[in-house]
C-alpha positions as YAML, in Angstrom:
chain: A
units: angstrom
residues:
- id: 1
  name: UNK
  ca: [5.76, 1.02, -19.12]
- id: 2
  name: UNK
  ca: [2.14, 1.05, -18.01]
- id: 3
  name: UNK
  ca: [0.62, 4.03, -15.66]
- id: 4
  name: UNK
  ca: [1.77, 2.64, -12.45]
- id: 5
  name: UNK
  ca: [5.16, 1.26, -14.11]
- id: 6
  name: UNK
  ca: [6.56, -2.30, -13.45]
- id: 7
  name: UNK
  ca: [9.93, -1.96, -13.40]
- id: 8
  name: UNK
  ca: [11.67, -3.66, -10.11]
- id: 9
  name: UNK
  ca: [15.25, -2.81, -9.56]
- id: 10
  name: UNK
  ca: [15.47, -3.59, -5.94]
- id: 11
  name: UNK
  ca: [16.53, -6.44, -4.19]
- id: 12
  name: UNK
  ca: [13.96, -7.58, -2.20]
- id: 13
  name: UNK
  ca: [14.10, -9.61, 1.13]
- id: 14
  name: UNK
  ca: [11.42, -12.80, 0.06]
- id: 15
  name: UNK
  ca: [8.86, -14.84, 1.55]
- id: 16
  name: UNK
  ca: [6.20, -17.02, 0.44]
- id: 17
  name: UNK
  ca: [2.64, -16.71, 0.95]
- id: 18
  name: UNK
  ca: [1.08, -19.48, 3.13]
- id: 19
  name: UNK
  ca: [-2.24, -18.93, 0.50]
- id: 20
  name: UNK
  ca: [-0.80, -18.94, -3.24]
- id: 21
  name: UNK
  ca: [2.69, -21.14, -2.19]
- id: 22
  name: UNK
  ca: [4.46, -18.27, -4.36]
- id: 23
  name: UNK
  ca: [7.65, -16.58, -3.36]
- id: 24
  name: UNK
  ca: [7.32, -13.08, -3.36]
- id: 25
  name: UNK
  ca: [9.15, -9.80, -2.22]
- id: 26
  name: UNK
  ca: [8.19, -9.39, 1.66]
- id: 27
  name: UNK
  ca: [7.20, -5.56, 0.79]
- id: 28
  name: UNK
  ca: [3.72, -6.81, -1.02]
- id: 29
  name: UNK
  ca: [2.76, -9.20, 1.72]
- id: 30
  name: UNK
  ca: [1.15, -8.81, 5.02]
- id: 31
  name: UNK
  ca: [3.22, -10.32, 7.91]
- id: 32
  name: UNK
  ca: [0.77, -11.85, 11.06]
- id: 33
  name: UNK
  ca: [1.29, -13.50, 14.22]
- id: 34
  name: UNK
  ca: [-0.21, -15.99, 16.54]
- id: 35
  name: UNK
  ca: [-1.02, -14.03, 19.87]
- id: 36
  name: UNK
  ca: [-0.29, -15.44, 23.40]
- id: 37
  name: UNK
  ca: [-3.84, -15.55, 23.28]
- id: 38
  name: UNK
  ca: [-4.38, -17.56, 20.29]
- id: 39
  name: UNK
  ca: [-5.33, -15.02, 18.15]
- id: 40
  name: UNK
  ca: [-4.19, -13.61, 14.85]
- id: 41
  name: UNK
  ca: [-2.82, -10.38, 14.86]
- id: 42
  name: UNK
  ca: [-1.55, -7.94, 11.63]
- id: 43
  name: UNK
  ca: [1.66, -6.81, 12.13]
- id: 44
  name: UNK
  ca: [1.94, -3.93, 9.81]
- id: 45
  name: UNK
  ca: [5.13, -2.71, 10.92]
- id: 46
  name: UNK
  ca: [6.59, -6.02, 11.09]
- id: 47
  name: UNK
  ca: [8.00, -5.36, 14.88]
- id: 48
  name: UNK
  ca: [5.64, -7.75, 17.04]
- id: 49
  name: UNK
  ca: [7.88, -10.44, 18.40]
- id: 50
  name: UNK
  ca: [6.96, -14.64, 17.04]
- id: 51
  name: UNK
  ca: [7.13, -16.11, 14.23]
- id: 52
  name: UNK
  ca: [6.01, -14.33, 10.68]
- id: 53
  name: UNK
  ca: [3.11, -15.57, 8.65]
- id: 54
  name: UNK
  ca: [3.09, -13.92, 5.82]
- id: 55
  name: UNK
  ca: [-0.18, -13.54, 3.31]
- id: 56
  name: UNK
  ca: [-0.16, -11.95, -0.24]
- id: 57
  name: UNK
  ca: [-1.50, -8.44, 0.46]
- id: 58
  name: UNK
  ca: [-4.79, -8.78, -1.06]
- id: 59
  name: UNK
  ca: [-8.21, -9.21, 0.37]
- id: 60
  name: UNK
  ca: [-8.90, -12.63, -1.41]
- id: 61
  name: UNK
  ca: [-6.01, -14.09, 0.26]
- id: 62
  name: UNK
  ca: [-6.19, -13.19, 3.48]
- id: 63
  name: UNK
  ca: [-9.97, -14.07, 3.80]
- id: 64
  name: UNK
  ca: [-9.10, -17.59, 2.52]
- id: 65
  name: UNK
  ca: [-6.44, -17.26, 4.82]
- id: 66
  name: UNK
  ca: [-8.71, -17.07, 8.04]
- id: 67
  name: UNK
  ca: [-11.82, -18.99, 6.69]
- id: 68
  name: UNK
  ca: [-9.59, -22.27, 5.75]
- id: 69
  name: UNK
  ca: [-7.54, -22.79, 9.02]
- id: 70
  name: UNK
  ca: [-4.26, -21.62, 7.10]
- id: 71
  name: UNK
  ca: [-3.09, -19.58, 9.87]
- id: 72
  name: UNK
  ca: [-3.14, -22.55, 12.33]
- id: 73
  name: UNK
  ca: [-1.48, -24.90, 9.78]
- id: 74
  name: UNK
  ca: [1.27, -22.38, 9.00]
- id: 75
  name: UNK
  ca: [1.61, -22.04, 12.94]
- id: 76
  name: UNK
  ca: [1.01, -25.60, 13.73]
- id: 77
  name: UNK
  ca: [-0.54, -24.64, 16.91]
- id: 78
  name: UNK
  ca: [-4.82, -23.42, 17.75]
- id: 79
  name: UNK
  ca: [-5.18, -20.08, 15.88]
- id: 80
  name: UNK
  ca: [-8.39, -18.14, 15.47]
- id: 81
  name: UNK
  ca: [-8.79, -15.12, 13.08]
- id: 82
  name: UNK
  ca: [-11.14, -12.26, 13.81]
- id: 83
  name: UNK
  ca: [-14.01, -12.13, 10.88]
- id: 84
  name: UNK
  ca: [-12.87, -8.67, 10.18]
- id: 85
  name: UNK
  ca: [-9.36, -8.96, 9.50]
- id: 86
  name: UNK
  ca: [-9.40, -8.02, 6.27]
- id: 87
  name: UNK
  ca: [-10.90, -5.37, 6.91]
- id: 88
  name: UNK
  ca: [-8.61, -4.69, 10.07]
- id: 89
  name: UNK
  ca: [-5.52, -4.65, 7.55]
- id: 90
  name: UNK
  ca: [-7.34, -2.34, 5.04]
- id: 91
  name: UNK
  ca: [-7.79, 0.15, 7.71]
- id: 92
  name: UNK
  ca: [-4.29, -0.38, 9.21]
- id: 93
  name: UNK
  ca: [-2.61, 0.39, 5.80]
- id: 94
  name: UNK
  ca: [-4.72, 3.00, 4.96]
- id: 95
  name: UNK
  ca: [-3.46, 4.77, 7.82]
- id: 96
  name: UNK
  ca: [-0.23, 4.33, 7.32]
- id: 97
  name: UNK
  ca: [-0.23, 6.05, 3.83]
- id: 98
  name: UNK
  ca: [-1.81, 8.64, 5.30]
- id: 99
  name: UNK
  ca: [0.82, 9.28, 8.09]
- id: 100
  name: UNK
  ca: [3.74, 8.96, 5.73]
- id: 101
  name: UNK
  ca: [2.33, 10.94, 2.95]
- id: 102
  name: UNK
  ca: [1.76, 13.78, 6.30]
- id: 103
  name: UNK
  ca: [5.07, 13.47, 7.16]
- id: 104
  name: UNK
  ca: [6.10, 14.18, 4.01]
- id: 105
  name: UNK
  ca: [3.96, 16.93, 3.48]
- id: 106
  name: UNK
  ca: [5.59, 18.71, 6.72]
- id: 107
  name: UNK
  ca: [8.74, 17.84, 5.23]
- id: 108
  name: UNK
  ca: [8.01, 20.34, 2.01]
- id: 109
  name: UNK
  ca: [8.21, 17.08, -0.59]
- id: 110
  name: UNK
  ca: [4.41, 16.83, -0.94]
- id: 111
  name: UNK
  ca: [2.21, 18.58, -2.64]
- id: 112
  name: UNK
  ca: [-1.79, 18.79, -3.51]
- id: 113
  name: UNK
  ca: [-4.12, 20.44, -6.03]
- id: 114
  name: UNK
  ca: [-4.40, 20.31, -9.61]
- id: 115
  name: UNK
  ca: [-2.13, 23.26, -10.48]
- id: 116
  name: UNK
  ca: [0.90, 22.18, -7.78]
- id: 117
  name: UNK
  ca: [0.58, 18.92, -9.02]
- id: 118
  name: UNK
  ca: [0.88, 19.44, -12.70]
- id: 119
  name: UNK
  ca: [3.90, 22.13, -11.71]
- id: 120
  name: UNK
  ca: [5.88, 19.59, -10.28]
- id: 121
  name: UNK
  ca: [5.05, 17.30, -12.61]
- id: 122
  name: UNK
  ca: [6.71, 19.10, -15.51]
- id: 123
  name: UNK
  ca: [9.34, 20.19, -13.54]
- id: 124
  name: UNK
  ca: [10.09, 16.66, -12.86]
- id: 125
  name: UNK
  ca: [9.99, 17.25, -9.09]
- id: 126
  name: UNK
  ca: [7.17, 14.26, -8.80]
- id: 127
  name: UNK
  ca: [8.39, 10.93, -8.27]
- id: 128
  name: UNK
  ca: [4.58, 9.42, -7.10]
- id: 129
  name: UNK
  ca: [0.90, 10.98, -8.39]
- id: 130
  name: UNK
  ca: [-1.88, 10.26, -6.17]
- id: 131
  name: UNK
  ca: [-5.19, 10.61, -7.08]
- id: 132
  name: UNK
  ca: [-8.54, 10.03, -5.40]
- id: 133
  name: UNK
  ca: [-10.17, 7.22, -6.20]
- id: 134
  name: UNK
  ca: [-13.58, 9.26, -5.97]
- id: 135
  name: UNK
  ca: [-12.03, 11.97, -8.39]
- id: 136
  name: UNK
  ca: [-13.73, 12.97, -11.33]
- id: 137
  name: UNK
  ca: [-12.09, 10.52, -14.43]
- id: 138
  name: UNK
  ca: [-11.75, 13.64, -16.68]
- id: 139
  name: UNK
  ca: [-9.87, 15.96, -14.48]
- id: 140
  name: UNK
  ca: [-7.48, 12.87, -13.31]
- id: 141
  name: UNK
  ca: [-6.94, 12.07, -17.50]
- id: 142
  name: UNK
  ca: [-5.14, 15.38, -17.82]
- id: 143
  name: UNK
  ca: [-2.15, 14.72, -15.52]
- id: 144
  name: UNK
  ca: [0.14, 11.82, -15.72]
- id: 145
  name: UNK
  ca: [2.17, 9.34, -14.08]
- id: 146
  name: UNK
  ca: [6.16, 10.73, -13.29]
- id: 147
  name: UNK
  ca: [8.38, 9.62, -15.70]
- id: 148
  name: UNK
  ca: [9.90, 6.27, -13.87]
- id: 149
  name: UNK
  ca: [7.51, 6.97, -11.24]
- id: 150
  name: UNK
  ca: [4.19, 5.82, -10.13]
- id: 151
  name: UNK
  ca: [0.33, 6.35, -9.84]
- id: 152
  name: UNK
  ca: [-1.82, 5.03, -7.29]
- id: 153
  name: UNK
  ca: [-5.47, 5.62, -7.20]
- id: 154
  name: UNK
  ca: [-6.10, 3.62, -3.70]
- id: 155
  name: UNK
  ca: [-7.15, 6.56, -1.38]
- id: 156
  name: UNK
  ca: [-10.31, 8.67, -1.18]
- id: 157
  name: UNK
  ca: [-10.74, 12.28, -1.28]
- id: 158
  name: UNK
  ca: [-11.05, 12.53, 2.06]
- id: 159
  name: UNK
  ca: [-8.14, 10.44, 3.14]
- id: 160
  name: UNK
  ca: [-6.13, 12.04, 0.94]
- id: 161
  name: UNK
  ca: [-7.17, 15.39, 2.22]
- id: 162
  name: UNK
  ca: [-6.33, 13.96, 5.40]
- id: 163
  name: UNK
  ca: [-3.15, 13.43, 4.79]
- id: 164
  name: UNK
  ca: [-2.74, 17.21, 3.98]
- id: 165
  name: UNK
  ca: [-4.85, 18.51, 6.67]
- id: 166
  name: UNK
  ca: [-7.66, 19.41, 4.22]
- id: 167
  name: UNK
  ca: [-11.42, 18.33, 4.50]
- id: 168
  name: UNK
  ca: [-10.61, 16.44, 0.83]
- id: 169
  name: UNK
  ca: [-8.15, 16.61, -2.14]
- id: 170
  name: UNK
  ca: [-7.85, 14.52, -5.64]
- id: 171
  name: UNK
  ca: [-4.65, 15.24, -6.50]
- id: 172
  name: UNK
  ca: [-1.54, 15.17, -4.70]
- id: 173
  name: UNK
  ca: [2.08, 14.22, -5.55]
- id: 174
  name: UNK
  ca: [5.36, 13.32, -3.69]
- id: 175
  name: UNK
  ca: [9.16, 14.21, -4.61]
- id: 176
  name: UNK
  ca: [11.64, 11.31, -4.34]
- id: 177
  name: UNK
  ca: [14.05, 10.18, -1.54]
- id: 178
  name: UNK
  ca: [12.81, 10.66, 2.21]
- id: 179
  name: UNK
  ca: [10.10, 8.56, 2.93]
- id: 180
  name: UNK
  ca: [8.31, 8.30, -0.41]
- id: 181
  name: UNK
  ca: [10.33, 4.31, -0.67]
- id: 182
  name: UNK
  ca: [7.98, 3.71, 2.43]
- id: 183
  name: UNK
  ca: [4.88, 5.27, 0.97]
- id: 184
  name: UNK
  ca: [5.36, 3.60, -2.27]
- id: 185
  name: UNK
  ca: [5.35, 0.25, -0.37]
- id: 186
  name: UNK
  ca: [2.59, 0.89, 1.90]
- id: 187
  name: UNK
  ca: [0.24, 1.96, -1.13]
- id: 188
  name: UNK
  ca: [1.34, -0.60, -2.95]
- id: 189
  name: UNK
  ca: [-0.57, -3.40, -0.56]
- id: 190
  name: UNK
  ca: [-2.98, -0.57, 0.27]
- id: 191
  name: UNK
  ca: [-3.80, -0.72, -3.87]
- id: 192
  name: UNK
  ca: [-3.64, -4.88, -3.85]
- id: 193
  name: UNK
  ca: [-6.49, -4.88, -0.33]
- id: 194
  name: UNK
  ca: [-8.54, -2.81, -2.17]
- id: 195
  name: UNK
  ca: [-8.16, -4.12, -6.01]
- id: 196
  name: UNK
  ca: [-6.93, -0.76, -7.71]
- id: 197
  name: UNK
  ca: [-4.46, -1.32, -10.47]
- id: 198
  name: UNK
  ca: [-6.26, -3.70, -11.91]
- id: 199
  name: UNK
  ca: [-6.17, -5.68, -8.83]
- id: 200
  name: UNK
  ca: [-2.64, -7.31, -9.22]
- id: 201
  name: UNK
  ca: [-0.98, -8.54, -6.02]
- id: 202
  name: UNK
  ca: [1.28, -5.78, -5.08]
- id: 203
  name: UNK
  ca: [4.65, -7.83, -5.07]
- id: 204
  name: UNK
  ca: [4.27, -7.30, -8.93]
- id: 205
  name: UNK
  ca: [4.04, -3.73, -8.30]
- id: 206
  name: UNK
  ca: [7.37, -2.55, -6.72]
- id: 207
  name: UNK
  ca: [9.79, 0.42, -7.94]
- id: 208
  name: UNK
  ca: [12.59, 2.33, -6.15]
- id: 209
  name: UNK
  ca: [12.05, 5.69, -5.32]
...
């Protein structure tokens, strides 16, 4: 198994990609719809009422996505993209990790700083490591990924400090069960936007938690 792990055990609702054609599991795409007014809208949360259009979650894809008139073909009706959209989602899921790994944190089943971190993680208490992607490489090599857990390396310093109500933070890791499924996803296409991991799409990158 490699640092962020690859092995999928879920069933996963599926839907294909109006870019690459593929099939994938919905949790590492990025569902849009066509606004009243014509415009393109993320729908993060997948809630907003229309029709899905769903794009891999990576920045490649939905940049092709708004610069080749795929959204209007996939909704066979006028459909403009904003030029930042990419961007727009970046930002979106960023916050969203952030949020869930706070909620968590209030919760007691998230922790930060090097010494916290490598106590839970040889407790086996850790189901997810975070760590900054801003961090020092050295002090990140000495802790490691939860056994049948995951990494992820998408968020700065100071978003992850955010997260715990500190100014900045490089490490930080989350217990299982509650909503570390939901963070797990969320970083996941958070990693795949912003090509950490290797940049592999993030339907390739799914575990339970």
């Amino acid at each position: 198994m490699s640092r962020g792990g690859r092995e999928n055990t879920r069933i996963e609702p599926e839907r294909r990609c109006i870019v690459t054609g593929d099939v994938q599991p919905k949790a590492g795409l990025v569902r849009f719809v066509l606004g009243p007014d014509g415009l393109i809208y993320p729908d993060l949360a997948e809630k907003l009422p229309g029709r899905g259009i769903w794009v891999t979650a990576d920045r490649d894809a939905i940049e092709k996505a708004a610069t080749k008139g795929l959204f209007a073909r996939a909704a066979k009706a006028p459909a403009k993209a904003p030029e930042n959209l990419a961007d727009m989602v970046e930002a979106g899921l960023a916050h969203r990790v952030i949020e869930l790994i706070s909620l968590e944190r209030k919760a007691g089943k998230a922790v930060i700083g090097f010494e916290k971190v490598k106590g839970w993680l040889a407790e086996g208490r850790a189901k997810v490591l975070f760590q900054a992607s801003d961090g020092s490489e050295r002090g990140k090599g000495k802790l490691w990924t939860p056994e049948g857990g995951r990494w992820f390396g998408c968020l700065t310093s100071s978003e992850l400090g955010l997260a715990f109500g500190r100014d900045h933070a490089i490490h930080g890791a989350l217990a299982a069960g509650g909503l570390t499924r939901r963070v797990i996803d969320e970083a996941a296409r958070l990693a795949g936007m912003r090509k950490q991991d290797g940049g592999k799409p993030a339907w390739k990158d799914m575990k339970t938690a």
